[in-house]
FITOR-468358 format. One record per residue (C-alpha): residue number from 0; residue in three letters; x negated, y, z. Coordinates in steps of 0.25 Angstrom, whole numbers, padded with zeros to 4 digits. Example, Ala and Ser with C-alpha at 12.3 -4.5 7.8 and 13.67 -1.06 7.14 Angstrom:
# residues 2
0;ALA;-0049;-0018;0031
1;SER;-0055;-0004;0029
//
This chain:
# residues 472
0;UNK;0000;0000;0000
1;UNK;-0004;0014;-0005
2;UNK;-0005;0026;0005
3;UNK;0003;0040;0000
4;UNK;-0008;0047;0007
5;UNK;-0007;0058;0018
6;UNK;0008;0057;0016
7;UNK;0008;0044;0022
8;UNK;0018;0037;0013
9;UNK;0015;0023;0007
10;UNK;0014;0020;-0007
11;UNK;0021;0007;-0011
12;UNK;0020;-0003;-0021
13;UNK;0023;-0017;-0023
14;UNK;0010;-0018;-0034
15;UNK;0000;-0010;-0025
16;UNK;0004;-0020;-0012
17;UNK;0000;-0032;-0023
18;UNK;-0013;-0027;-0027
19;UNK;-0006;-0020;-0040
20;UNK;-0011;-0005;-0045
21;UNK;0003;0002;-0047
22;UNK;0002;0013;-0057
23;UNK;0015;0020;-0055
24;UNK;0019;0029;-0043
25;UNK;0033;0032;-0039
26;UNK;0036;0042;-0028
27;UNK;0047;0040;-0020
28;UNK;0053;0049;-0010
29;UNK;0062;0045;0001
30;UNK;0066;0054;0013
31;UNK;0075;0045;0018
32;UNK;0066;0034;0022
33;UNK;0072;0023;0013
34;UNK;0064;0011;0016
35;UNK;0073;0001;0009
36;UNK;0073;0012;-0004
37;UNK;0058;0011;-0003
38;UNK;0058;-0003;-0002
39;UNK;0068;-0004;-0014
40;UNK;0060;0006;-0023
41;UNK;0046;-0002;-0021
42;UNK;0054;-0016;-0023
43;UNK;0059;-0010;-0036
44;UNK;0046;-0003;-0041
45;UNK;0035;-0015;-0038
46;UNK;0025;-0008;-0049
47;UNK;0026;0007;-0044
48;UNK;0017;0013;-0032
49;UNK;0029;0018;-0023
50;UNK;0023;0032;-0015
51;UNK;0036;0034;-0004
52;UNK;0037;0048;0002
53;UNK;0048;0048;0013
54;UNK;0043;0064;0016
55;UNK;0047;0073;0006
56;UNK;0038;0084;0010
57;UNK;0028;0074;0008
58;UNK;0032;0070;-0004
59;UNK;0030;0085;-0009
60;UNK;0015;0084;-0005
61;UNK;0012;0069;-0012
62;UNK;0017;0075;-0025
63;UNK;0009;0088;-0024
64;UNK;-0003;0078;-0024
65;UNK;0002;0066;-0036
66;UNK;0010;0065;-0046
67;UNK;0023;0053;-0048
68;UNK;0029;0052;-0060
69;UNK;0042;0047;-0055
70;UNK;0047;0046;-0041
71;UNK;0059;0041;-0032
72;UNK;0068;0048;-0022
73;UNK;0077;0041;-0012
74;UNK;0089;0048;-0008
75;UNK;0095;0042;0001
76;UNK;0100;0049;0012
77;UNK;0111;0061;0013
78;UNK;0104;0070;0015
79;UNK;0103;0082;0009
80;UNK;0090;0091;0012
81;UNK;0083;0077;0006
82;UNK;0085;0081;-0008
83;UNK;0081;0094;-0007
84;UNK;0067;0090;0000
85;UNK;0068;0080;-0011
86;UNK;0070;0089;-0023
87;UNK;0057;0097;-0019
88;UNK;0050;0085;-0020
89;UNK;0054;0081;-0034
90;UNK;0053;0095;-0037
91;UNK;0038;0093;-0032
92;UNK;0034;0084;-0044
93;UNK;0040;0089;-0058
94;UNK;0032;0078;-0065
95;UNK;0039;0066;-0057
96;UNK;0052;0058;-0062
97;UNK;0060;0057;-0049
98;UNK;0072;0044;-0049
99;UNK;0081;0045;-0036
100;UNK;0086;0033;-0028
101;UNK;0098;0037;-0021
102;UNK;0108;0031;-0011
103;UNK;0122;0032;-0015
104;UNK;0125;0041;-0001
105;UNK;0115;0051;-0008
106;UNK;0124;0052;-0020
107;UNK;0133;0062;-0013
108;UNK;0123;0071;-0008
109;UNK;0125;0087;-0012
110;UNK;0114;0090;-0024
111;UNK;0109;0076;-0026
112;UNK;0114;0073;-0040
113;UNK;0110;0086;-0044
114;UNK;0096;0084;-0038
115;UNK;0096;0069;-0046
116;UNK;0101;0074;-0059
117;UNK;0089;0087;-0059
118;UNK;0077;0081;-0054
119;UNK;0078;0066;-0054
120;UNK;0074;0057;-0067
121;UNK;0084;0047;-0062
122;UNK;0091;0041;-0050
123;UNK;0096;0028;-0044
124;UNK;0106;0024;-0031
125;UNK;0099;0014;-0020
126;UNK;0098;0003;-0020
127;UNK;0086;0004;-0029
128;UNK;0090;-0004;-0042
129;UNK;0075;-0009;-0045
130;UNK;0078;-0012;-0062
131;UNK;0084;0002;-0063
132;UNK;0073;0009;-0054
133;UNK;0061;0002;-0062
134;UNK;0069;0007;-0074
135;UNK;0069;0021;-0071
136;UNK;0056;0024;-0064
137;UNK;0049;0018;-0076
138;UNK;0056;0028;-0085
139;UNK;0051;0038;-0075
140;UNK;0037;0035;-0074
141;UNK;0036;0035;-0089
142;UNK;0043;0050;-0091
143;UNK;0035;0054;-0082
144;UNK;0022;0048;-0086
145;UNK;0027;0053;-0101
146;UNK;0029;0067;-0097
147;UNK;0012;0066;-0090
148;UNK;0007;0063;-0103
149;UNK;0014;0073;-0111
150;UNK;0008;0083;-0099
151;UNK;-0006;0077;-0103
152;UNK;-0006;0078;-0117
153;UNK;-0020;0084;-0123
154;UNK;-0018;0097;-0128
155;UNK;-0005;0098;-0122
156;UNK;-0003;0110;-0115
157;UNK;-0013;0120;-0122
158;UNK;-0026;0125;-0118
159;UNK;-0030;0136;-0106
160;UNK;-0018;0136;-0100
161;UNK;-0010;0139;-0112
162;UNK;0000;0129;-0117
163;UNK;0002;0126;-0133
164;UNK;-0004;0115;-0142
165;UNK;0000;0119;-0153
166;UNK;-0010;0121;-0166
167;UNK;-0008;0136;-0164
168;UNK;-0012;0135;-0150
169;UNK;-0023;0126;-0152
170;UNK;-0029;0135;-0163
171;UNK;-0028;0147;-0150
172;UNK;-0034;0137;-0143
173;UNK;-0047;0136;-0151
174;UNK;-0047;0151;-0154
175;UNK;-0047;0154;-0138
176;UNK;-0060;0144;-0137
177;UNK;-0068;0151;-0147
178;UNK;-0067;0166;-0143
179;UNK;-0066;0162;-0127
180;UNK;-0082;0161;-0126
181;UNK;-0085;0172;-0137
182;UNK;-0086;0186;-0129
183;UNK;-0078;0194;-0139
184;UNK;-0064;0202;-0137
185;UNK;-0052;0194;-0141
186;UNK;-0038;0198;-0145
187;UNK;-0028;0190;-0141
188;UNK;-0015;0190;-0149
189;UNK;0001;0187;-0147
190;UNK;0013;0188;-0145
191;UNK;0018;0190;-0131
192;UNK;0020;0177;-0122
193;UNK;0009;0170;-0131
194;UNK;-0001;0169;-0118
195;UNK;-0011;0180;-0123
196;UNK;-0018;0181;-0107
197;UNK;-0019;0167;-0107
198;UNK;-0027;0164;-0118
199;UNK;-0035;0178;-0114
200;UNK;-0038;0172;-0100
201;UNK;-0040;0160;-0107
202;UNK;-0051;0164;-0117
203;UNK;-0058;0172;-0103
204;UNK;-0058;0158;-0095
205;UNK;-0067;0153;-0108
206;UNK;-0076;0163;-0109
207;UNK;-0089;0164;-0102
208;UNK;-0083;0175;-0094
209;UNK;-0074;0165;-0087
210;UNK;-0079;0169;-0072
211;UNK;-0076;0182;-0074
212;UNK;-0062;0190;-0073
213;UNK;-0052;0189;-0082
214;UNK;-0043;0203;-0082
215;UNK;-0029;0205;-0090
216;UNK;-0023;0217;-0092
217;UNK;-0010;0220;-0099
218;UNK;-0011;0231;-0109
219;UNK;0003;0232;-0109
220;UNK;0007;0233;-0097
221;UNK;-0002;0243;-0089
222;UNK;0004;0257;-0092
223;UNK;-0003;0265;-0101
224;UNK;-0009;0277;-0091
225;UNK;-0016;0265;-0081
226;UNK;-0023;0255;-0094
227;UNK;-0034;0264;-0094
228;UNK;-0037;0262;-0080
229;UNK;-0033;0248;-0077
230;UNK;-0043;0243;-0090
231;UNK;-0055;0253;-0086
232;UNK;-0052;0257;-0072
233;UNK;-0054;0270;-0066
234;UNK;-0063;0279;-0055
235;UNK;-0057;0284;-0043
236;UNK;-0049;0298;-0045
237;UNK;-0049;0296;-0062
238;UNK;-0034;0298;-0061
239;UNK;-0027;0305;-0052
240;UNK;-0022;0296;-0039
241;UNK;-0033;0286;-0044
242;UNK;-0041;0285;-0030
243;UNK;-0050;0275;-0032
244;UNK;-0057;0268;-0044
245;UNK;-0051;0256;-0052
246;UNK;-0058;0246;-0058
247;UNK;-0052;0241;-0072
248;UNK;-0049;0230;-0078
249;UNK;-0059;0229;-0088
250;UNK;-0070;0231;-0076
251;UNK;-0062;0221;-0069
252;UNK;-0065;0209;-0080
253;UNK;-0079;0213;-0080
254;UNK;-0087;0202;-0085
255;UNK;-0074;0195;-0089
256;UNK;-0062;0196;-0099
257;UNK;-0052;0206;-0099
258;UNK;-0039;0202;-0105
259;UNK;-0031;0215;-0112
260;UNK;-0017;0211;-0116
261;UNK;-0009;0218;-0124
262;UNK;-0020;0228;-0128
263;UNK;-0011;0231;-0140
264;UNK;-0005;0241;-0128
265;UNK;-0017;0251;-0126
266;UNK;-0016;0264;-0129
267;UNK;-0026;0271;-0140
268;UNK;-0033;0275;-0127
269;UNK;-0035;0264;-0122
270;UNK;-0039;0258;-0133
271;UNK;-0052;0265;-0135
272;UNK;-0057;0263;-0120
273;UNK;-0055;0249;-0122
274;UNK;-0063;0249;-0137
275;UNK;-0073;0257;-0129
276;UNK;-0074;0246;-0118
277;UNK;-0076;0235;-0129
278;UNK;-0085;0244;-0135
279;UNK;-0095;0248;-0124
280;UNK;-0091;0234;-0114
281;UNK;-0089;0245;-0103
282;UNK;-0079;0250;-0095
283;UNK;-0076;0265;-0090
284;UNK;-0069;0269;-0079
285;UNK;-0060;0281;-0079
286;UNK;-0064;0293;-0072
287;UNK;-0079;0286;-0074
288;UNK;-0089;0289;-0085
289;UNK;-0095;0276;-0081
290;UNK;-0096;0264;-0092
291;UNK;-0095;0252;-0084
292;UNK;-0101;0238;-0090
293;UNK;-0088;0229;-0093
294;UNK;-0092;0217;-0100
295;UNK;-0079;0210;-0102
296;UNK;-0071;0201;-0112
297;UNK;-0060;0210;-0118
298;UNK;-0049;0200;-0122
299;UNK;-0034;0209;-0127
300;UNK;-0022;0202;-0131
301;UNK;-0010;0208;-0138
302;UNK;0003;0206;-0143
303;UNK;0002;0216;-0154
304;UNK;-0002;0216;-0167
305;UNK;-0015;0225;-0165
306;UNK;-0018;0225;-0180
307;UNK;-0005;0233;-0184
308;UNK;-0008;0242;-0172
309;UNK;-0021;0244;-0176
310;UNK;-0016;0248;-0191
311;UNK;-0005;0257;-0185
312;UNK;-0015;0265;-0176
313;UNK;-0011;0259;-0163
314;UNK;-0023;0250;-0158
315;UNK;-0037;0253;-0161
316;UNK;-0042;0247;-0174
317;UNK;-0058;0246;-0166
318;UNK;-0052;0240;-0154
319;UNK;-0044;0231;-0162
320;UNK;-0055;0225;-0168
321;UNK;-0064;0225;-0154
322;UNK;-0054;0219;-0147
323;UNK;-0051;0209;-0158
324;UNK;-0065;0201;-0160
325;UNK;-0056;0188;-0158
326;UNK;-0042;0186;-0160
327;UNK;-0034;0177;-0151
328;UNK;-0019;0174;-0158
329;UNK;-0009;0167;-0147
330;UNK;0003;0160;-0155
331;UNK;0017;0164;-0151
332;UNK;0026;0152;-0144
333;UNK;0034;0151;-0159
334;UNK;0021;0149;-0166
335;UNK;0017;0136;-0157
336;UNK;0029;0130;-0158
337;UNK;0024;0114;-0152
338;UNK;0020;0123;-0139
339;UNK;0033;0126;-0136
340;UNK;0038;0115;-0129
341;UNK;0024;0111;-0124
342;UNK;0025;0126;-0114
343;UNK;0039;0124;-0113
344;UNK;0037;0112;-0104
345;UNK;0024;0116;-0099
346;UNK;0028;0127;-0091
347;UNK;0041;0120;-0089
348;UNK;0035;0111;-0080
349;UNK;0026;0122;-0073
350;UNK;0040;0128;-0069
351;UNK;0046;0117;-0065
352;UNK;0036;0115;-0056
353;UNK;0035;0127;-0050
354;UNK;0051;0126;-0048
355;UNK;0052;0113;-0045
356;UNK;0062;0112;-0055
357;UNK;0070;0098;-0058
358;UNK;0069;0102;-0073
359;UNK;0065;0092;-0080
360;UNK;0063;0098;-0095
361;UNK;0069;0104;-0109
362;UNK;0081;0100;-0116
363;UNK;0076;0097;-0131
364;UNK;0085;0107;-0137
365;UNK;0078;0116;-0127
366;UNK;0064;0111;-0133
367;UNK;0070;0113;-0145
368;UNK;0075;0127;-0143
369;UNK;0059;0132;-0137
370;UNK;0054;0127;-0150
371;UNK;0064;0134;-0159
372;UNK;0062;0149;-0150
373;UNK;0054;0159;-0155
374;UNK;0049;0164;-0141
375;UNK;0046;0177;-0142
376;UNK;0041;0178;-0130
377;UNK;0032;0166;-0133
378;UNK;0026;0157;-0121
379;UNK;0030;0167;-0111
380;UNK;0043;0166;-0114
381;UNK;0044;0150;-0114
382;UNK;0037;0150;-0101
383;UNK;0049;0159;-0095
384;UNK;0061;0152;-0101
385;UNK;0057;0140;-0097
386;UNK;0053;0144;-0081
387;UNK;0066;0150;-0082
388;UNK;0075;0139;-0087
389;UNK;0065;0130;-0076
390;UNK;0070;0141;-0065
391;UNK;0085;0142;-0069
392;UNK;0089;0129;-0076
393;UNK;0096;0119;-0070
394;UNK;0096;0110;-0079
395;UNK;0087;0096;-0079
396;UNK;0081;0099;-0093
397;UNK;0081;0114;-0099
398;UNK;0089;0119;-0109
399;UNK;0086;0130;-0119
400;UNK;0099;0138;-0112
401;UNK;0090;0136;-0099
402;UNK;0077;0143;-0106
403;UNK;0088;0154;-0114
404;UNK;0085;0148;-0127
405;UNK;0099;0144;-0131
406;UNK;0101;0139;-0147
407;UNK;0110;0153;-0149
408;UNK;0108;0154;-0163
409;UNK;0105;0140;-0168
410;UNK;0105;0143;-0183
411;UNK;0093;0152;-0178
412;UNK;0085;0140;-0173
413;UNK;0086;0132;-0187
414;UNK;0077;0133;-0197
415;UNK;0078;0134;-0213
416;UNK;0073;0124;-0221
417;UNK;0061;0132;-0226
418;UNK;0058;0135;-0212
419;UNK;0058;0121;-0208
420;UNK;0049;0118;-0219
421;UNK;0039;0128;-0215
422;UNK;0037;0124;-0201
423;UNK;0037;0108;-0206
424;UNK;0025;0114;-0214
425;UNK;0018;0123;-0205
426;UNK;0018;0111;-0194
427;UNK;0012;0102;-0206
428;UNK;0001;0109;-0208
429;UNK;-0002;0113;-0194
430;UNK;-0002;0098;-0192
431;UNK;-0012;0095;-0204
432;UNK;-0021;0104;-0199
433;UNK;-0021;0100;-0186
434;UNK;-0022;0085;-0190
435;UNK;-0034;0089;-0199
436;UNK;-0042;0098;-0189
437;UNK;-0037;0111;-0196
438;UNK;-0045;0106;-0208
439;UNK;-0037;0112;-0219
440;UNK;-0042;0103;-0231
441;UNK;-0038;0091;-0222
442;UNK;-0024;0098;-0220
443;UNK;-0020;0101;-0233
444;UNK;-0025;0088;-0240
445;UNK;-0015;0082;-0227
446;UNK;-0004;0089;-0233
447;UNK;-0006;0088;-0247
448;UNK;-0008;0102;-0250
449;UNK;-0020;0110;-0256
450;UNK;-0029;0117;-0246
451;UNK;-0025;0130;-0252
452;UNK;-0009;0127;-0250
453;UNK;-0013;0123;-0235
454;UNK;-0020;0137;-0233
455;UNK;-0008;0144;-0240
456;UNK;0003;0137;-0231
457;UNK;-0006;0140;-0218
458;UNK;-0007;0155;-0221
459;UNK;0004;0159;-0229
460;UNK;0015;0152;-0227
461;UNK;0012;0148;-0213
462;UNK;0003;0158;-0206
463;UNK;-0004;0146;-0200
464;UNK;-0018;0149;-0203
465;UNK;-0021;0156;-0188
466;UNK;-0018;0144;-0182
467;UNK;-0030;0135;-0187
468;UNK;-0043;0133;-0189
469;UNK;-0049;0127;-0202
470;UNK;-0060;0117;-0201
471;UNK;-0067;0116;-0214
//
């Protein structure tokens, strides 16, 4: 017989008292005590490591330190305060399938049939029926054991701590490796909700100036009259009501990165204190006629189009171009549409664990309905609709009503047939190239089509050629 450890609670198995090496744990909590439900369950479950837990609080503390991928709950007394004691425990452990054995006396309990059909994969009435119980603990173990692998795929999630494994995002991927250990300026471009900071800290935690600070100031969001001092800092008495000196942010990431967002938002004044800053690698306070050494990575983001500000006279053309030695391009959410579902589920299961929600997932039309929106506000906006609907839902799976996606215009959602034929085409040759190492050659003789044809339907006709890299 195995120990629980400091909890005290045995763990029990017919195949461990004969010498066997059971590969499969069941948790099983039982605050009533039940030894003859205890003896039923191992009589019926001779292969399984049995790990009983009659302390609920207890309980809590096991599963912050293991993982079970299915788990028993005997309810079989009348009394109320159990469950909810019981539900914090389930709650605890988001990637467990939990199957209740109740007594029939239970069954009139206030709130249990709610708490089975939300939070339970399945349940049975005492006596413990050992054919049905084998049954179903085995379908269990194996949705949960499916749902790990899926978890633990390569490559699933993305890359520094961004989530997407689309060909678009591999190809940002690849580009954020190669100008992370070059110490040049880089401008990072997208739309808003694209995850701009991320890829910016990112690119600082893979340069050699790692160790040092990484400082993010929002262009856009500092009123214009206080910019001047928050990048540069001031000397005491510069402004009036200024009593003491202030030390800016671009002194602040000495000797590491600074990250500008939305430096499309600068002022014309501004923009030529920073272009001097790039241009003389030092920093001068206000109210100060002393240049400063500020050796710093300057790495600026924007959602804008700089190019069509610079032509209308609105951004400086020379700190365009100083601030643009590498060009970092984030895709929009309705450009990397196989990652759509992947971070719909990701930061599901972050919320529902930090809820403790009985959720358990998405209805397929909702999946559907993800796939199909446009998502202007890109992956900000996916990650809010779905801690929302995690929050507010009270469903067992989420609908797209529950993350305010409803089908209200569903000729909308359909396409034309030209339209299907170009993104049945588009997928192809992403595919080809991908198959063949971005090798266009390889690619095109794949599809039956010249190399010249292939180059035409990637630009032209299908904008894809920012989203490879050709290998001779």
């Amino acid at each position: 017989m195995n120990q629980a450890g400091k909890h005290g609670n045995a763990a029990v198995s017919s195949s461990a008292a004969s010498g066997g090496a059971p590969e499969r744990q069941v948790l099983v909590l039982l605050p009533g005590a039940n030894a003859l439900a205890l003896r039923q369950i191992v009589d019926a479950l001779p292969d399984w490591n049995i790990f009983p837990m009659s302390d609920l609080n207890a309980a809590k503390n096991v599963l912050h330190d293991r993982t079970f991928r299915v788990g028993l709950a005997v309810i079989d007394t009348p009394v109320s305060r159990n469950l909810k004691d019981m539900e914090e425990v389930i709650l605890e452990s988001p990637g467990t399938e939990w199957i209740a054995l109740v007594s029939r006396t239970c069954l009139e309990i206030p709130g249990l049939t709610r708490l089975l059909a939300d939070v339970f994969y399945d349940h049975h009435s005492l006596p413990v029926d050992r054919e049905r119980l084998l049954a179903c603990i085995g379908h269990a173990y194996g949705k949960a054991a499916l749902r790990e692998r899926l978890a633990a795929e390569p490559g699933n999630l993305g890359r520094f701590n961004m989530v997407g494994s689309s060909s678009v995002m591999q190809q940002m991927y690849s580009d954020l490796l190669k100008m992370s250990p070059v110490d040049a300026p880089i401008l990072i471009t997208g739309e808003n909700g694209t995850g701009k900071k991320l890829a910016a800290r990112a690119i600082h935690q893979l340069s050699p100036r790692c160790d040092e600070p990484f400082v993010a100031v929002n262009c856009g969001a500092l009123p214009a009259q206080l910019i001047q001092s928050e990048l540069f800092g001031h000397e005491k008495d510069a402004y009036a009501g200024m009593r003491q000196r202030k030390t800016g942010h671009i002194e602040a990431a000495r000797d590491g990165s600074i990250f500008l967002d939305e430096i499309g938002d600068l002022s014309p004044e501004l923009q030529v204190n920073l272009l001097r800053f790039l241009q003389e690698k030092s920093n001068e306070r206000a109210g100060s006629a002393r240049q400063i050494s500020a050796p710093v990575r300057v790495i600026a983001a924007t959602r804008s189009d700089l190019e069509s500000a610079v032509k209308n006279g609105r951004f400086r053309e020379d700190l365009y171009y100083r601030l643009n030695v590498l060009h970092l391009k984030i895709p929009a959410l309705r450009h990397r549409e196989e990652d759509i579902e992947l971070l719909a589920r990701t930061y599901f299961e972050r919320f529902v664990r930090e809820k403790k929600s009985g959720v358990k997932g998405f209805t397929q039309e909702a999946v559907q309905v993800m796939r199909q929106h446009d998502w202007p506000g890109n992956v900000r906006e996916l990650i809010n609709r779905v801690q929302r609907a995690v929050i507010m839902s009270n469903n067992r799976l989420l609908t797209a009503a529950d993350l305010g996606l409803e089908r209200r215009d569903q000729a909308r959602l359909l396409m034309t047939l030209e339209e299907a034929r170009a993104k049945a085409e588009r997928d192809l040759i992403q595919l080809a190239l991908r198959a063949h190492g971005h090798n266009v050659s390889e690619a095109a003789r794949h599809l039956g089509i010249s190399r010249a044809t292939f180059y035409r339907l990637l630009g032209k006709e299908h904008n894809l050629k920012e989203v490879f890299v050709e290998n001779p």
